[in-house]
Each structure stands twice: as C-alpha cells, then as structure tokens.
MARZA-856435 format. One line per 5 residues: number of its first residue (from 1); their letters; for each residue x, y, z of C-alpha. Coordinates in nm, 4 decimals, always signed. Example, Ala and Ser with C-alpha at 12.3 -4.5 7.8 and 13.67 -1.06 7.14 Angstrom:
2
1	as	+1.2300,-0.4500,+0.7800; +1.3670,-0.1060,+0.7140 $
//
This chain:
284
1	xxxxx	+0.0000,+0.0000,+0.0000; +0.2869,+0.2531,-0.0026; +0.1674,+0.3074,-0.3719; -0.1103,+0.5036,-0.2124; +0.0639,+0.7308,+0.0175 $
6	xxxxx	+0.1571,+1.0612,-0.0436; -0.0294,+1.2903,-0.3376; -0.2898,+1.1883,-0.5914; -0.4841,+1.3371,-0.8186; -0.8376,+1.3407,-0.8718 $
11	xxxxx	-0.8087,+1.4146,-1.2523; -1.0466,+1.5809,-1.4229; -1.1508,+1.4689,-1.8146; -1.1021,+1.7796,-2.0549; -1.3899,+1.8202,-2.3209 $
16	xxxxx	-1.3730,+1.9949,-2.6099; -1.5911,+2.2761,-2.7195; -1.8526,+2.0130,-2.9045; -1.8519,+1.8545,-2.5628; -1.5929,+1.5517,-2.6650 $
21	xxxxx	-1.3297,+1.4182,-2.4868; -1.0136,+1.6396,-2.5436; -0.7481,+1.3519,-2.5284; -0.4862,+1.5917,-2.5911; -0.5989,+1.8007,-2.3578 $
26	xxxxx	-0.5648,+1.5033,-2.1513; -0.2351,+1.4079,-2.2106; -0.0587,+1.7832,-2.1315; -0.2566,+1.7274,-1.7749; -0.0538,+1.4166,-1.7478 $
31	xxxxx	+0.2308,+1.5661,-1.7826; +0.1931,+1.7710,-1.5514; +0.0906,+1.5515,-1.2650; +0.4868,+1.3749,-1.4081; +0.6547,+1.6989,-1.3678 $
36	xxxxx	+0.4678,+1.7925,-1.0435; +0.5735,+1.4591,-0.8934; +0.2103,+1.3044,-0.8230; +0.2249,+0.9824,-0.6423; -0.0564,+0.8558,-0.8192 $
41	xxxxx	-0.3602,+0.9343,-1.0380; -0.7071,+0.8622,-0.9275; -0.9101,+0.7849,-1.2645; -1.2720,+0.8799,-1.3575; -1.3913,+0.9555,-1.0081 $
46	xxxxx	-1.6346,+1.2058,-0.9136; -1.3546,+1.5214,-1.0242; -1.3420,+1.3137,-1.3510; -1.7379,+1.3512,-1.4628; -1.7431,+1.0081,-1.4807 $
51	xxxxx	-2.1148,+0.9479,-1.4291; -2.1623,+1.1911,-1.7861; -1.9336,+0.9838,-1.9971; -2.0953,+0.6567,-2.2097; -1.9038,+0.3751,-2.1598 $
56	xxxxx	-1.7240,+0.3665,-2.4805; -1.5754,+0.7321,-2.3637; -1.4670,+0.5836,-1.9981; -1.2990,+0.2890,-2.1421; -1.1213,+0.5175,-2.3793 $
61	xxxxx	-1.0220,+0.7562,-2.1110; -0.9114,+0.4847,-1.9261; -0.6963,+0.3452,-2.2895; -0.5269,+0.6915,-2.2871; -0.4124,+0.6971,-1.9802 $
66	xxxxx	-0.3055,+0.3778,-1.9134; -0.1099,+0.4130,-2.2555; +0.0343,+0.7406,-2.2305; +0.1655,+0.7303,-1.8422; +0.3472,+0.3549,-1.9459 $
71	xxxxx	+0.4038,+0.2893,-1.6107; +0.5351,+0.5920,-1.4584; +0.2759,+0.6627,-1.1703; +0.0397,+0.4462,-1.0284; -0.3379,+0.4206,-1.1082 $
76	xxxxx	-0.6304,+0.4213,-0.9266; -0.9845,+0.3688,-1.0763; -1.3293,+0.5248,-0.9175; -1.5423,+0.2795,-0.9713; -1.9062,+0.3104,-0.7158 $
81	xxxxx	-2.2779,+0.3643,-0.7394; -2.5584,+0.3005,-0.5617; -2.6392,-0.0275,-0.6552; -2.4560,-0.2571,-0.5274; -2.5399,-0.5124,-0.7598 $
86	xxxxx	-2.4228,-0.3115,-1.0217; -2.0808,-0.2191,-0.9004; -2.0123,-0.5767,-0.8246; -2.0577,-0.7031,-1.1220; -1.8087,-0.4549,-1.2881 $
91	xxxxx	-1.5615,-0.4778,-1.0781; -1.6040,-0.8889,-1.1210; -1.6294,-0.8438,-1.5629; -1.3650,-0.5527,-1.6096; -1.0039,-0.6018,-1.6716 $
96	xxxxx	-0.8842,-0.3955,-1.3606; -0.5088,-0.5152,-1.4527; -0.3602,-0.1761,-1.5070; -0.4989,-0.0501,-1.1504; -0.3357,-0.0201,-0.8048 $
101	xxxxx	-0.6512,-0.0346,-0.6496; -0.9967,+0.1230,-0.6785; -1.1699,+0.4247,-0.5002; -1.5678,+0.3741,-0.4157; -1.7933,+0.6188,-0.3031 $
106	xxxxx	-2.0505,+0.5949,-0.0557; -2.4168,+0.4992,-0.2207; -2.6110,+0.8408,-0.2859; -2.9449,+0.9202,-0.3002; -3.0514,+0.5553,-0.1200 $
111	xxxxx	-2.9063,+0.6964,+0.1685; -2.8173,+0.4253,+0.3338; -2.7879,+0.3137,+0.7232; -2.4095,+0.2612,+0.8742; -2.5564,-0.1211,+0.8522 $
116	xxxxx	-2.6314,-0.0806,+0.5156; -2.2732,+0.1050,+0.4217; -2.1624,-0.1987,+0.5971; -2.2642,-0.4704,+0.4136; -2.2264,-0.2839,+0.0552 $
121	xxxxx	-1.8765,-0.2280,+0.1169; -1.8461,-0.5555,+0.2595; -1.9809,-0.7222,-0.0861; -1.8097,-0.4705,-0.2705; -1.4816,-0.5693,-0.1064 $
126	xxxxx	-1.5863,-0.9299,-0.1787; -1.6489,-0.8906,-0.5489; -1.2812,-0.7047,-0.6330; -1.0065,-0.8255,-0.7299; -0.8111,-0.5052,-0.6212 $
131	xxxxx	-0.7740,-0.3035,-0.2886; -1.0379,-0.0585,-0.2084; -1.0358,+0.2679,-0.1040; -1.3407,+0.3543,+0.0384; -1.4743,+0.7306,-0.0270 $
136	xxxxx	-1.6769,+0.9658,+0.2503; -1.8110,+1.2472,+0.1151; -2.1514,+1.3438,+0.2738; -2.1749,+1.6630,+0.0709; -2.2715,+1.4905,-0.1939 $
141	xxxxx	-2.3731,+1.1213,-0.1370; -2.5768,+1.2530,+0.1907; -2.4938,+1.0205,+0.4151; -2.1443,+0.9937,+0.6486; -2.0018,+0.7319,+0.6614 $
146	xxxxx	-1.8549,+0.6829,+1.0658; -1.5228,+0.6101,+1.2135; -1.6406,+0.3175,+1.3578; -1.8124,+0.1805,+1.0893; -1.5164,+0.2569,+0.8555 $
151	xxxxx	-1.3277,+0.0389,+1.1044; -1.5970,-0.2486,+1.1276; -1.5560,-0.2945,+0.7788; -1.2189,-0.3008,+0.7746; -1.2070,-0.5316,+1.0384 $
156	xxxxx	-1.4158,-0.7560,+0.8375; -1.2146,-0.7452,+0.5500; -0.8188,-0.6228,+0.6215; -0.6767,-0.7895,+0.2843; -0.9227,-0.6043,+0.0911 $
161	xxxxx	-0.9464,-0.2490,+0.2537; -0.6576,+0.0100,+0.1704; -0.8255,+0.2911,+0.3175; -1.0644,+0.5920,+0.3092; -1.0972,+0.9333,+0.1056 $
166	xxxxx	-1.2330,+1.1378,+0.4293; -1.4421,+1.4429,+0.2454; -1.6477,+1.4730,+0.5457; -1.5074,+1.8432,+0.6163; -1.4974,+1.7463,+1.0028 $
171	xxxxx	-1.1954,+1.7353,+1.1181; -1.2649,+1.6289,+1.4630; -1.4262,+1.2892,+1.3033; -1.1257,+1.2511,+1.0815; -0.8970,+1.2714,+1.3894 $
176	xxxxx	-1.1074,+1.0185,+1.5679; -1.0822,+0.8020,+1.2578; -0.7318,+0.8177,+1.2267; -0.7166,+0.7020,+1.6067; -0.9011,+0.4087,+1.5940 $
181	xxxxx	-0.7153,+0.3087,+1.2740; -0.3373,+0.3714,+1.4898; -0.1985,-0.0221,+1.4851; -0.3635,-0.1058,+1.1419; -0.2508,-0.0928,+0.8208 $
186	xxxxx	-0.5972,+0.1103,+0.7429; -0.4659,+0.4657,+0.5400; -0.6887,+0.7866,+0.6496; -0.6211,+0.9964,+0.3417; -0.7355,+1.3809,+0.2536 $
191	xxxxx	-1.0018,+1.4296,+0.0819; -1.0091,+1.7864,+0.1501; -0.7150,+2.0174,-0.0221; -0.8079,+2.2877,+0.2632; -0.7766,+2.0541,+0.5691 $
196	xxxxx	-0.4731,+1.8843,+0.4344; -0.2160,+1.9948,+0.6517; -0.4032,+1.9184,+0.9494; -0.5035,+1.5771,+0.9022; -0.1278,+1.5247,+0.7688 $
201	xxxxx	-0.0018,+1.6477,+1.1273; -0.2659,+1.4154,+1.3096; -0.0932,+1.1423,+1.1020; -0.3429,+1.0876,+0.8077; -0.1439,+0.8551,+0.4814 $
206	xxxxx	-0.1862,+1.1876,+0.1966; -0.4511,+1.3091,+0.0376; -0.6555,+1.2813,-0.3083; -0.6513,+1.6295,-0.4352; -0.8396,+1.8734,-0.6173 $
211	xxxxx	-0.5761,+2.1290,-0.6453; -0.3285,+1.9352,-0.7563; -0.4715,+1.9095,-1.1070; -0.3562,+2.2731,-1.1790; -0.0812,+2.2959,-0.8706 $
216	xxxxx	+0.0877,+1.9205,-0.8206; +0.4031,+2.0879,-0.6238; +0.1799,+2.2808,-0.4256; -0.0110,+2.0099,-0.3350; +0.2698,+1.7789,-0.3047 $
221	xxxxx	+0.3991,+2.0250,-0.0303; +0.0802,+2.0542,+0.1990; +0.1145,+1.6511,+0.2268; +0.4925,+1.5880,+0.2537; +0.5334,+1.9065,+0.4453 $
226	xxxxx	+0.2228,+1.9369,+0.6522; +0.2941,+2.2996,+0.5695; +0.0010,+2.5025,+0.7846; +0.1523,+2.8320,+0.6289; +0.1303,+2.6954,+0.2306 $
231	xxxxx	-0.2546,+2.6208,+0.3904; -0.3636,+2.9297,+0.5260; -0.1786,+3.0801,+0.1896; -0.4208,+2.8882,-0.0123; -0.7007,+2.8763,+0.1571 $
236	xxxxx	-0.8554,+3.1825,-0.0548; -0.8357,+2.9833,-0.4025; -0.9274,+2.6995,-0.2666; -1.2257,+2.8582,-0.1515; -1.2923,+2.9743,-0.4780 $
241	xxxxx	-1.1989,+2.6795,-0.6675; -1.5354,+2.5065,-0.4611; -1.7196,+2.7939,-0.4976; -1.9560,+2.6650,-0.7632; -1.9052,+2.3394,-0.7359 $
246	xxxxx	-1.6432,+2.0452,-0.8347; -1.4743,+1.9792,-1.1376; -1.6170,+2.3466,-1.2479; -1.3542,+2.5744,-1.0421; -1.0820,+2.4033,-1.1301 $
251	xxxxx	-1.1837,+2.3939,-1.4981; -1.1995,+2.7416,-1.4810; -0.8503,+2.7790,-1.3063; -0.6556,+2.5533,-1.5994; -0.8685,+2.7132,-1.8946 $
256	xxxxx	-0.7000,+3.0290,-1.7505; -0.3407,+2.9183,-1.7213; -0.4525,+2.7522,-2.0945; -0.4112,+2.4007,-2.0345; -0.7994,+2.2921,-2.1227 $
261	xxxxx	-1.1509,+2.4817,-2.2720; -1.4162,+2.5216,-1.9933; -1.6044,+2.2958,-2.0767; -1.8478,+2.0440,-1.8598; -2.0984,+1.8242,-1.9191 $
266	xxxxx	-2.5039,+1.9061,-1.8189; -2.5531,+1.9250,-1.5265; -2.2594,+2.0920,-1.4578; -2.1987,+2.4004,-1.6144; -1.8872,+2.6092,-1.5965 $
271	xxxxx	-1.8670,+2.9034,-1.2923; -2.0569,+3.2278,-1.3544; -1.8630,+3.5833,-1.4747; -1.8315,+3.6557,-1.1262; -1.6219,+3.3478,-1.0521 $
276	xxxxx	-1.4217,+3.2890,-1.3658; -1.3218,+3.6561,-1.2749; -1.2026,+3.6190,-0.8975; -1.0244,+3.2724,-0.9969; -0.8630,+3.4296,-1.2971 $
281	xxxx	-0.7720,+3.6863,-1.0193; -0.6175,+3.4366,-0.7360; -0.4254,+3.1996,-0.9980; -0.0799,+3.1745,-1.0421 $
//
C-alpha cells in the first residue's frame, strides 16, 4: 500500500468545445501531474465527470491513460454507485489489470444506514479483485459514513481495505478516525485540499486532491510538508476553486493558465462571470 501514500490526483476529463473528450488536452494534464511529482492518479472519479461519460468514452479515457503514463505513476480507478449489484458485477467483468486499487464512493441518493454502508462495502470488497479505497463524502452522497463503521468494515475485510478518502469536512471525526485506525494498516487519506495539513499532522497517509490538477508541487507540499503556512496561503483559491461546485472551479482555473476549454458536461456548467473573474484573479 505505499503506492497510495503521499499525493494523488483526482483528474479531471477535458472536453472539447462540441462537448468531446479532449485527449490531448488530456495528455498535457498528465504531464503535468509527471513533472509535479504526483504519487498517483485517481481515474474517472467524481472530479473526472465520470457518471456523464458513455461507456465507450470511460474505457477510452481509461486506454489513454493507461497508454500514455506507461508505467510511470500508479493508477487508481473510481469505480461506485448506488447499486450494489451493479458495481459488483463490474468490478467482477472488467479487466482492472492496469490498476493499483480502486476508489468507491458511498451509495447516494438511497441513503443508506451505517448497517447498510456496511454490508455494501463488505460485498463490494468481496467482489474485487483489487484493494479498495473507500470514499466519505456526505456533501454529496448525503450520508457519512462513521469512524467506527469505517473500522468495522475493515475489520471484516483487512486484505481487501486500503483505506478511506475522508471528504467529510470534520476534522474532529477525521482525527477520531485516524485514532481508531493507529496499529492497522488502514490509510486515512485527505479528501479535503483545505484541511490537508491538518489531518497530515494528526498522522493521516496523503490526500486525493483537487488542487493538484492545476498545482501538483503545491499540493505535493501541503502533504509531505504538513505545511500550515502553504494552507492558510491557499485557503482563498481553494475557496474559490469550490465555490460553484467540483470539477467546475478548477476547470476554470486551468482554462486560464490555458491548459484545457471550460467545458463540462449538463448538469454541470462552468462558474458564472463573477467566478471565472475572482479565480482568474487568485491563480498563479
């Protein structure tokens, strides 16, 4: 599991202005996340529109990048859903080969009880053939999943649990979490860009990043430094960055520094005047 310490990156998936998949677009953000020294990349997750594409686009996302990194930096696939069903029986039928391991969000909309969470992870766990890294993030899945029930299911499955993306915003519960998992081989990782240094000094594993699309070495500093001054510093664009919403801020900050177009896919749009304007303003 020491792949999946330190930085990765949430990537996005550039479009281009017909709405397509900009796969050279794709390629220069690779490049940077190489020259930024990402640990790893975390493939079509929630940053990465996933849920828009057609299958045909995610495999072909996936082709790219497996292709054009060779090798060089590990690779982690989001794979979840709120079926269980569902995500079983992909992660049982796809060739996961080129992965490190796989990141799975909590079921949204069901809104599951912690019993529930347990026994979907549980059968998740079950059904792959890769480590999972399970993914809190009540914001948008509403529902949290708990320390304790993070650690049940671990407990019921250590060979097949890596860890947990903590997006929970609490801090307090992260610490807690990262407690109960002291002795294990459980990783608490960041899934917060603006609570990073904090859950680094409480010994969390690294974090899954945002930010580090545009910024890797910034990024890279707030986990291997713990850097509370690089955090407070910041804190203002990454604020904005969330302002309107995930992937769209930080499509707006790299069609600024002219790495991608703004462009998302309905139901995300990109940020309003107002925001493209105070981003373009707080870049660097």
């Amino acid at each position: 599991m020491r792949k999946l310490r330190g930085l990765g990156t949430a990537l996005i998936t550039p479009f281009q202005a017909d709405g397509s998949v900009d796969f050279e677009a794709l390629k220069r953000l690779l490049d940077m996340q190489i020259a930024g020294k990402t640990d790893y990349i975390v493939v079509l997750g929630t940053t990465g529109e996933a849920v828009t594409q057609t299958n045909e686009e995610r495999l072909a996302v996936r082709r790219t990048i497996i292709d054009y990194i060779a090798g060089r930096i590990p690779l982690v696939l989001g794979v979840g859903g709120n079926n269980t069903a569902a995500v079983c029986e992909t992660l049982r039928t796809d060739d996961l080969s080129d992965f490190e391991a796989i990141l799975s969000v909590c079921p949204y909309y069901n809104k599951p009880s912690q019993e529930g969470l347990f026994r979907h992870f549980c059968a998740v766990a079950e059904a792959s053939p890769l480590p999972v890294i399970l993914y809190n993030v009540p914001g948008r899945t509403g529902v949290n999943l708990l320390p304790e029930t993070v650690m049940r299911i671990y407990n019921a499955c250590p060979a097949k649990i890596a860890g947990v993306k903590e997006a929970s915003g609490n801090l307090e519960q992260i610490k807690h979490l990262i407690d109960l998992a002291k002795g294990t081989s459980l990783l608490v990782i960041s899934g917060d860009d603006g609570l990073t240094a904090d859950i680094m000094q409480a010994g969390g594993a690294g974090l899954i990043s945002v930010l580090s699309n545009a910024y890797p070495a910034e990024a890279r500093r707030l986990v291997y430094e713990a850097d509370s001054k690089l955090q407070a510093e910041l804190a203002p664009l990454i604020g904005l960055l969330f302002k309107e919403g995930n992937p769209s801020g930080i499509k707006t900050a790299l069609a600024k520094k002219g790495v991608i177009e703004n462009v998302l896919r309905l139901p995300l749009v990109p940020n309003s005047p107002a925001v493209q304007a105070e981003i373009a303003a707080a870049i660097f």
